[in-house]
C-alpha positions in Angstrom: 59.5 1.9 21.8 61.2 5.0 20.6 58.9 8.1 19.4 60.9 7.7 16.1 59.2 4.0 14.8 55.9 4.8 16.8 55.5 7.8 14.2 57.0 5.4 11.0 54.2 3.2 12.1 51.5 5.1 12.3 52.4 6.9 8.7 52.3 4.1 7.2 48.8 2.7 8.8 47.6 5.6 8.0 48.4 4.8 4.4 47.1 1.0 4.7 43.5 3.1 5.8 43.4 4.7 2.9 43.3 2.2 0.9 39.3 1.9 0.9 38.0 -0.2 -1.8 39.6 -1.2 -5.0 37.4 -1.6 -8.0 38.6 -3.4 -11.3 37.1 -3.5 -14.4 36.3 -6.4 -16.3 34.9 -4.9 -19.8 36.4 -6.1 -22.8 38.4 -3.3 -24.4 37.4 -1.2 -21.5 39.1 0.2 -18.2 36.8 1.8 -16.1 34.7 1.4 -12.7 31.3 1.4 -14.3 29.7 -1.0 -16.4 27.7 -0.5 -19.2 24.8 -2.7 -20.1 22.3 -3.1 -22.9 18.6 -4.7 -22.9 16.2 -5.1 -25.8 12.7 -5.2 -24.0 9.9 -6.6 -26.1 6.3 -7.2 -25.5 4.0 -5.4 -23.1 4.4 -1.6 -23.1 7.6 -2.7 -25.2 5.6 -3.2 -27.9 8.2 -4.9 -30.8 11.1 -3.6 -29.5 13.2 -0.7 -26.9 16.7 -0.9 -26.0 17.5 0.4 -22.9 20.9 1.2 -21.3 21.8 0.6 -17.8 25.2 2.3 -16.4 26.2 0.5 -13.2 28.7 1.5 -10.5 29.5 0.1 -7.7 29.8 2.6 -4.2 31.2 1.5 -0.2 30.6 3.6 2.2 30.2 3.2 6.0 30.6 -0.4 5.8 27.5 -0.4 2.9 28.3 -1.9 -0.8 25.9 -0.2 -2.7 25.1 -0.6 -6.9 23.7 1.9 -8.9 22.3 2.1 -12.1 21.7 5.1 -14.5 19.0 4.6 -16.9 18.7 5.9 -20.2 16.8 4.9 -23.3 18.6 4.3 -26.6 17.2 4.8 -30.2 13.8 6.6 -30.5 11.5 3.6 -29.2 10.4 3.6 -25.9 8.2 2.3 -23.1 4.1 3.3 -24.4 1.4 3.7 -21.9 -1.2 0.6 -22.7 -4.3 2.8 -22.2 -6.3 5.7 -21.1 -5.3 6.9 -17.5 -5.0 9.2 -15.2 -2.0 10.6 -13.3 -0.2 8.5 -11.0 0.5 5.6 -13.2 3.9 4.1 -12.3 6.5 2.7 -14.4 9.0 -0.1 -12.0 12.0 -1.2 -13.2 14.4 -4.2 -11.0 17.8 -5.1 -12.1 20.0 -8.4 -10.8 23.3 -8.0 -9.8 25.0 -12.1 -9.2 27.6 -11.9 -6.4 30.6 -14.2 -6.2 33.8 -14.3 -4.6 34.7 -14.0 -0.5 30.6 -14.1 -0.1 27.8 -15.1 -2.5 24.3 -13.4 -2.8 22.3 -11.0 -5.6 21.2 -7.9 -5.3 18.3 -6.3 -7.3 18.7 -2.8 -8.0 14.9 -1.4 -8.5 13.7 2.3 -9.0 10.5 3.6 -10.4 8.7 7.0 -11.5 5.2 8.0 -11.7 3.5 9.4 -14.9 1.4 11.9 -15.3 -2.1 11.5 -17.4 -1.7 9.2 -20.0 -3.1 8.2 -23.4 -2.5 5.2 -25.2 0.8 5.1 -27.1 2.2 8.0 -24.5 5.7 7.8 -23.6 6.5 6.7 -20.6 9.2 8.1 -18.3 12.1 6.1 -16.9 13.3 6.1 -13.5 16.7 7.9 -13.4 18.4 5.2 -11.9 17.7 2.1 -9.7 20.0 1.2 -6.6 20.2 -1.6 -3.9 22.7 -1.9 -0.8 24.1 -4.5 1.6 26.0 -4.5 4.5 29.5 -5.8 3.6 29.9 -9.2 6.0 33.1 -9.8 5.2 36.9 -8.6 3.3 37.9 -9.6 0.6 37.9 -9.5 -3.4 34.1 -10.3 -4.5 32.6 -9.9 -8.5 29.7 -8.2 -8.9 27.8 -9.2 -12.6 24.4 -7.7 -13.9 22.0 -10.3 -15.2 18.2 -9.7 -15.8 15.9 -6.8 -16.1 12.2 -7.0 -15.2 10.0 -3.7 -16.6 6.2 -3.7 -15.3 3.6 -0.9 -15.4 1.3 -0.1 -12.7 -1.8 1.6 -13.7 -3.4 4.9 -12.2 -6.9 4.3 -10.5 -9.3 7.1 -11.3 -11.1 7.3 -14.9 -10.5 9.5 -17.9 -13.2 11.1 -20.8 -12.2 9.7 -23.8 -13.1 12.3 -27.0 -11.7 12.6 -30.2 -8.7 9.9 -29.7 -7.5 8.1 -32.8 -8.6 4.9 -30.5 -12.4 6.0 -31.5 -13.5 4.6 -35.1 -16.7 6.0 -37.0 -18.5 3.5 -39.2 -19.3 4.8 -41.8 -17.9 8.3 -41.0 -19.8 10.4 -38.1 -20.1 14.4 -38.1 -18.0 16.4 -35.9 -19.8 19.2 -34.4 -18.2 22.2 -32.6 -21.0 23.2 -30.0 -21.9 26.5 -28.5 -20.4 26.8 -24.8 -24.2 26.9 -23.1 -24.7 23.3 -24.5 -22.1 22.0 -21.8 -21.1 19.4 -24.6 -17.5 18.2 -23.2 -14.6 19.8 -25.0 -17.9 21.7 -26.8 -18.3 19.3 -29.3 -19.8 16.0 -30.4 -20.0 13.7 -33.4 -23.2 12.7 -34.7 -24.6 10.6 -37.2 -28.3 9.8 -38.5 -27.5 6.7 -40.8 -28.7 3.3 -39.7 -26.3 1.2 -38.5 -23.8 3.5 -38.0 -21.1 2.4 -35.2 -18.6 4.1 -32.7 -16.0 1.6 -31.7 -13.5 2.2 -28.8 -10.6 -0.1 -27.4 -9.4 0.6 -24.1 -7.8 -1.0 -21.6 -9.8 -0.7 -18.0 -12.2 -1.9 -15.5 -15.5 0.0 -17.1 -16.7 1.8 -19.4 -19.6 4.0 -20.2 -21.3 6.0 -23.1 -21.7 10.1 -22.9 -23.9 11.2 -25.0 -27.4 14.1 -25.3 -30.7 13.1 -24.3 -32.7 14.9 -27.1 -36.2 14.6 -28.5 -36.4 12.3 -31.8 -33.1 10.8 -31.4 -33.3 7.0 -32.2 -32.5 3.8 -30.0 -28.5 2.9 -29.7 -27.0 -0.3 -29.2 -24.2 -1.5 -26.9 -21.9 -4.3 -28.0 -19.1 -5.2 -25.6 -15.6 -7.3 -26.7 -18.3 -8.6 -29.5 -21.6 -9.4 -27.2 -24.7 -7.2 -27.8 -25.4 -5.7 -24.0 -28.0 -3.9 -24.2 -31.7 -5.1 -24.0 -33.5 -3.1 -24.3 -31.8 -0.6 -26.3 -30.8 2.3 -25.1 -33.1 5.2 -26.1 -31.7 8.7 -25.8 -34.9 10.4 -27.1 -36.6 9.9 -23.6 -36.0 11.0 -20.6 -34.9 8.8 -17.4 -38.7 8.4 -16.5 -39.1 7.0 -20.0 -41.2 9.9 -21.3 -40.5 11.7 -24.8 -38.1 14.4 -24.7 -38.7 18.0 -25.3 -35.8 19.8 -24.8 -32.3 19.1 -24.6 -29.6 17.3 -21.6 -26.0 17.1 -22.3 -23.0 14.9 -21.0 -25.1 12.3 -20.0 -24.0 8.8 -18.9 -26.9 6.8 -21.0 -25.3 3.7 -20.7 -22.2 2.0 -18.1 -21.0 -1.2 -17.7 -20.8 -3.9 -15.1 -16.7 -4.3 -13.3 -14.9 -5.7 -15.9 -11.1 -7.4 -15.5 -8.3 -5.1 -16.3 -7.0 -6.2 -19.9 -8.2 -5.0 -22.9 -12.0 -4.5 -23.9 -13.9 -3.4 -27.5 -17.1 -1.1 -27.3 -19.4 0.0 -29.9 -22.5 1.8 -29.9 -24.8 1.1 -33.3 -27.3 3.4 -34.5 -30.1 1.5 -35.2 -32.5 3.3 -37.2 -32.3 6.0 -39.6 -32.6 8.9 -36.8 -30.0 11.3 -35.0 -27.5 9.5 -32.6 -25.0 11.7 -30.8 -21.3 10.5 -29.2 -19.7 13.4 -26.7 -17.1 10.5 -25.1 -16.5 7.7 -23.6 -15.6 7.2 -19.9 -13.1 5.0 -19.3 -12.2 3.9 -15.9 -9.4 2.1 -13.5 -10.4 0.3 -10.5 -7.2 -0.3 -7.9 -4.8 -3.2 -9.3 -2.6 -3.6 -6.6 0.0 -5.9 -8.5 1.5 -5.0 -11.7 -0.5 -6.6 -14.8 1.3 -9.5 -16.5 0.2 -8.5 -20.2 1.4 -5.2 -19.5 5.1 -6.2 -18.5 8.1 -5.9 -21.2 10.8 -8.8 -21.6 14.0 -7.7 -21.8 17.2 -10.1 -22.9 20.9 -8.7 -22.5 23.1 -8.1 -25.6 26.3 -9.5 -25.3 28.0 -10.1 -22.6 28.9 -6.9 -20.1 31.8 -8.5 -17.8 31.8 -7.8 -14.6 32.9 -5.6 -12.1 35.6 -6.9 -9.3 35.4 -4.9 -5.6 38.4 -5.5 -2.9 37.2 -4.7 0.3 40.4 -5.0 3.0 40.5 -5.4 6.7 39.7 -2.7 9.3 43.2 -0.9 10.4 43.4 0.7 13.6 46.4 3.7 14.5 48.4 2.8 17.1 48.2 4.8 20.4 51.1 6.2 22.4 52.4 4.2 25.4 51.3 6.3 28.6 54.4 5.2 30.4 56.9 6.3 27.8 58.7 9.8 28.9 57.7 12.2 26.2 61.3 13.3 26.2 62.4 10.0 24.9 65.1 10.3 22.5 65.2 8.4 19.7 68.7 6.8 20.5 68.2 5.7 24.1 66.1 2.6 23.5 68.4 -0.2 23.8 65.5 -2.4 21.9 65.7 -0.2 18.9 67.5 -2.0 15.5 70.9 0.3 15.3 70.2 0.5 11.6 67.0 1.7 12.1 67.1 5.0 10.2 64.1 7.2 10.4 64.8 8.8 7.0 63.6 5.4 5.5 60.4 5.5 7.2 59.0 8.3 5.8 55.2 8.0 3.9 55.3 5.5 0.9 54.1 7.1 -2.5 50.4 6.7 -3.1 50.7 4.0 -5.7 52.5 1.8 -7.7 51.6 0.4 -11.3 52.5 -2.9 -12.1 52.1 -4.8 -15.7 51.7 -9.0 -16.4 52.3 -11.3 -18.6 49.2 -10.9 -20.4 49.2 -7.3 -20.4 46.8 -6.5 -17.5 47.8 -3.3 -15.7 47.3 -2.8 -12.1 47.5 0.5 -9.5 47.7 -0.6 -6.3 48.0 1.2 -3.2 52.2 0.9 -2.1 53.1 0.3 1.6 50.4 -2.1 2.8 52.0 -5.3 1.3 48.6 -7.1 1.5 46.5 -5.2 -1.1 46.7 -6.8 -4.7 43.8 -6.8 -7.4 44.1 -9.7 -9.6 42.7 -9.1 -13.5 40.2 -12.0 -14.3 39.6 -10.8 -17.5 41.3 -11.3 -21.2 40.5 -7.7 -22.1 42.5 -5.2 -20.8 41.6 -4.1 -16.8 42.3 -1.4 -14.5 41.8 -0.7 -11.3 40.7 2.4 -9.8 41.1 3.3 -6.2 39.2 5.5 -3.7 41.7 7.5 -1.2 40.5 8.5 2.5 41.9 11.4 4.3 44.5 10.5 7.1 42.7 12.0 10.0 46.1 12.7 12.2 49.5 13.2 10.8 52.4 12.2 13.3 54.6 14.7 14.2 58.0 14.9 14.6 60.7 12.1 13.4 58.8 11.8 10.2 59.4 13.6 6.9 55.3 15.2 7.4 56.1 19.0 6.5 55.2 20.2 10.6 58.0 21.0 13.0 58.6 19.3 16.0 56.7 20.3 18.9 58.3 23.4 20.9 58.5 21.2 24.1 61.0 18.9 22.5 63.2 21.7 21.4 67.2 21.3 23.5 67.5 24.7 25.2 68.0 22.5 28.7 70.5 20.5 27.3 72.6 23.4 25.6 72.2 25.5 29.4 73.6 22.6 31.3 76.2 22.3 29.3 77.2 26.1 29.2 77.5 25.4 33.2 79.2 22.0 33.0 82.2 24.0 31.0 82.2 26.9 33.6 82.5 25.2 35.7 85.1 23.0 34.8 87.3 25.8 33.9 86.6 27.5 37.5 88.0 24.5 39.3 91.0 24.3 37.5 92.2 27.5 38.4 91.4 26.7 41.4 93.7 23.8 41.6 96.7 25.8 40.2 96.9 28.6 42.9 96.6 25.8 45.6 99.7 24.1 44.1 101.4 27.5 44.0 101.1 28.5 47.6 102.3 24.9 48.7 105.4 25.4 46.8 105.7 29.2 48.4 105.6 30.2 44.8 102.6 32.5 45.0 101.2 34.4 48.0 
């Protein structure tokens, strides 16, 4: 095969390579490559209602399809930590992606991001984007579509001092104290109270609780009701010491009473002051035991508005470049093969243009990749589409023959042709004079 249509050839394989993937989009009144997609989450640490917006792309690469989604809130709602906590709570979001086309199948984007410490109504971060890959089986045009979204919560173990939170409630109204530092109240204060039946009430979310209060002489017996059931018999009596003797002087940040495991969902305490004597709150201590799964009542409910459309992905066939024949002369020129079409002319196999746009009936505009003849997006939409295309370098250009910008290689350049024919003419001019001098002396014309 001539050098000529072996470098035509490989041009314009090289051309079919770079035409990777092809990505259409599907959104009504939109052409792009990404998707966007809008959730309202209720319930759980959605409360009544967050709106969340997912931007998802489509990305091949090294024989991987993977989707990615960017995720942003919208409006000024968002995702509220359910309780008191500390750091390392996690916030888990998963996506669905349906799959149709030259192969079926889902895949479920998922991300996540820990929070730091957290009180009850905190926001809560988002991940910045959720992603899930899959190695690409087989060509063809496939439809990628975004369904659900699941949003759960994963609590922190560990426990947090609760003091001063708007999640505390005084009954009739309590004192608040600022403490001198060699007390050791926590934060240096407290609240106190000496009216009888005075109550404390704290809602949490957790695994236990306890109270923190001073142990101090003439302070009066407290009682502990828990989600509505009096615990504590007998009271609690934080004017005597843990041997039950009277106090005399003074012991702060002391756990005076701590409840038995509890299930993770949300819980009431209250401590009561039962008679008309001094009762001191420094905190509560709520903690977390390990919850290995996320909780149900926690988890947010989120519903698509509208529809997104869907994102089509043309993945063709693997091209290789053909490889020189070892057995051809390198000095082949590109007239001598008797198999070659005479009206082959290499000037018409130079490199295709990169693309070519194409309009239908219904208006749906195309860019495909020219030269390959077998890679065609078809708009399955009745919005208008696009399609956007991902070029790949061409890792060899072919020299010579083709219209590629290089000159030919030095070793095909003609200087032995143009020497032997200097000679040939010498020497045909030698040998003619020659022949004339012969004929002269024959005829005795010439000596």
């Amino acid at each position: 095969m001539s050098r000529w249509r072996k470098a035509a050839i490989a041009a314009t394989v090289g051309l079919a390579a770079s035409a990777a993937f092809i990505v259409t989009s599907s959104i009504p009144g939109q052409a792009e490559s990404s998707l966007v997609i809008n959730y309202r989450c209720t319930g759980g640490i959605a409360g009544s209602g967050v709106d969340l917006e997912a931007r998802m792309t489509p990305e091949i690469s090294s024989g991987t399809l993977n989707v990615r989604w960017d995720m942003k809130y919208k409006g000024l709602p968002r995702f509220g930590s359910p309780g008191f906590f500390p750091a390392g709570s996690r916030l888990s979001l998963e996506g669905a992606v349906d799959i149709t086309g030259a192969w079926f199948g889902q895949l479920k984007p998922t991300g996540g991001k820990d929070q730091g410490e957290l009180l009850p109504g905190n926001y809560l971060e988002l991940p910045e984007g959720l992603s899930h890959g899959a190695t690409i089986t087989e060509t063809g045009t496939i439809r990628l579509k975004p369904t659900t979204l699941a949003v759960r919560f994963t609590p922190a173990e560990g426990e947090v001092m609760v003091n001063n939170n708007r999640k505390v409630t005084y009954s009739p109204p309590w004192d608040h104290d600022y403490t001198a530092p060699e007390y050791d109240d926590f934060l240096n204060d407290v609240q106190k109270t000496s009216t009888q039946g005075a109550v404390a009430k704290l809602e949490f979310i957790g695994t236990k609780v306890a109270y923190i209060g001073r142990r101090e002489k003439d302070l009066g017996p407290i009682r502990v009701v828990l989600d509505g059931q009096i615990v504590t018999d007998p009271l609690v009596q934080p004017g005597l010491d843990r041997s039950g003797n009277a106090m005399t002087g003074t012991e702060t940040q002391q756990v005076l009473w701590e409840s038995p495991e509890l299930d993770y969902e949300p819980h009431t305490v209250e401590i009561v002051n039962v008679e008309a004597k001094g009762a001191y709150l420094d905190a509560f201590k709520v903690t977390t035991g390990d919850i290995p799964q996320p909780p149900i009542h926690d988890q947010a409910t989120c519903a698509l508005q509208g529809d997104p459309g869907a994102i089509d992905i043309t993945v063709p066939g693997t091209t290789t470049t053909p490889t020189d024949d070892p057995t051809d002369d390198p000095t082949d020129d590109p007239t001598d093969d008797p198999t070659d079409d005479p009206t082959d002319d290499p000037s018409t196999n130079t490199t295709p243009p990169h693309a070519v746009t194409t309009t239908d009936i219904l208006g749906h505009v195309s860019v495909v990749p020219a030269g390959t003849g077998t890679t065609t997006s078809t708009p399955k939409s009745t919005g208008p589409t696009a399609t956007k295309y991902y070029k790949a370098q061409v890792p060899k250009t072919p020299k010579g023959g083709v219209d590629s910008g290089e000159a030919p290689d030095a070793g095909d350049q003609p200087f032995g042709l143009l020497a032997s024919g200097a000679a040939l003419v010498m020497g045909s001019a030698g040998g003619g004079l020659l022949l004339r001098r012969r004929r002269a002396a024959h005829a005795g014309g010439a000596n």
